[in-house]
N, C-alpha and C positions, 0 to 999 in steps of 0.2 A: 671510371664513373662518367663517363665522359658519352652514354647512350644516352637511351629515353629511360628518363622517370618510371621505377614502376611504384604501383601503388600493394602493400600489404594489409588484409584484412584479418585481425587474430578472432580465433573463435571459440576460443579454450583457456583459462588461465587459471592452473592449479596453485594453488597456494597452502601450505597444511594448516591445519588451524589456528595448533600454539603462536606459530610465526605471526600469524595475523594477529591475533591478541598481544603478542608483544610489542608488535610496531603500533598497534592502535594505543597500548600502555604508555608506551614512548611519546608518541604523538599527542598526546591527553597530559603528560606530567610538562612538555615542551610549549604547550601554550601558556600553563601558568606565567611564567616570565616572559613570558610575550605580551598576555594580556597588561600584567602590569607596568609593562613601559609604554602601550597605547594607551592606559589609562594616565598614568603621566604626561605622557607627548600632547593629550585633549586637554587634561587637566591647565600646564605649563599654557596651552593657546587658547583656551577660554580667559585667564590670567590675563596674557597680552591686547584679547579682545577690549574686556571690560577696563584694562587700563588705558587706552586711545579714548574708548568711547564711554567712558566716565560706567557709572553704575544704574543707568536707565532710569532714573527718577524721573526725568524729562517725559520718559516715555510712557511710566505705568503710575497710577494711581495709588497714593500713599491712603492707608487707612489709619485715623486715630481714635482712638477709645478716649 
């Protein structure tokens, strides 16, 4: 490997169908517990935010009835 670079252009790429549905099945039930540990991980640093910087009363307008 020690020539010039070549470069490959693919122009074809068979895939059967079921296979595709089943990686995209996989891929769809794989993000659920993904989703829920970035919703944690925001959760957990929004947390830390408003704990430094108090709960924005300072900043926003209380309303009382």
């Amino acid at each position: 490997m020690n020539g010039p670079d070549q470069r490959i252009v693919i122009t074809d790429l068979r895939i059967p169908f079921l296979r595709l549905v089943v990686f995209f099945v996989k891929v769809s039930l794989a993000a659920i517990p993904a989703a829920i540990i970035v919703a944690f991980l925001v959760m957990l640093l929004t947390a830390i935010i408003v704990g430094l910087l108090g709960d924005g009363a300072m900043f926003m307008r209380r309303w009382t009835y």
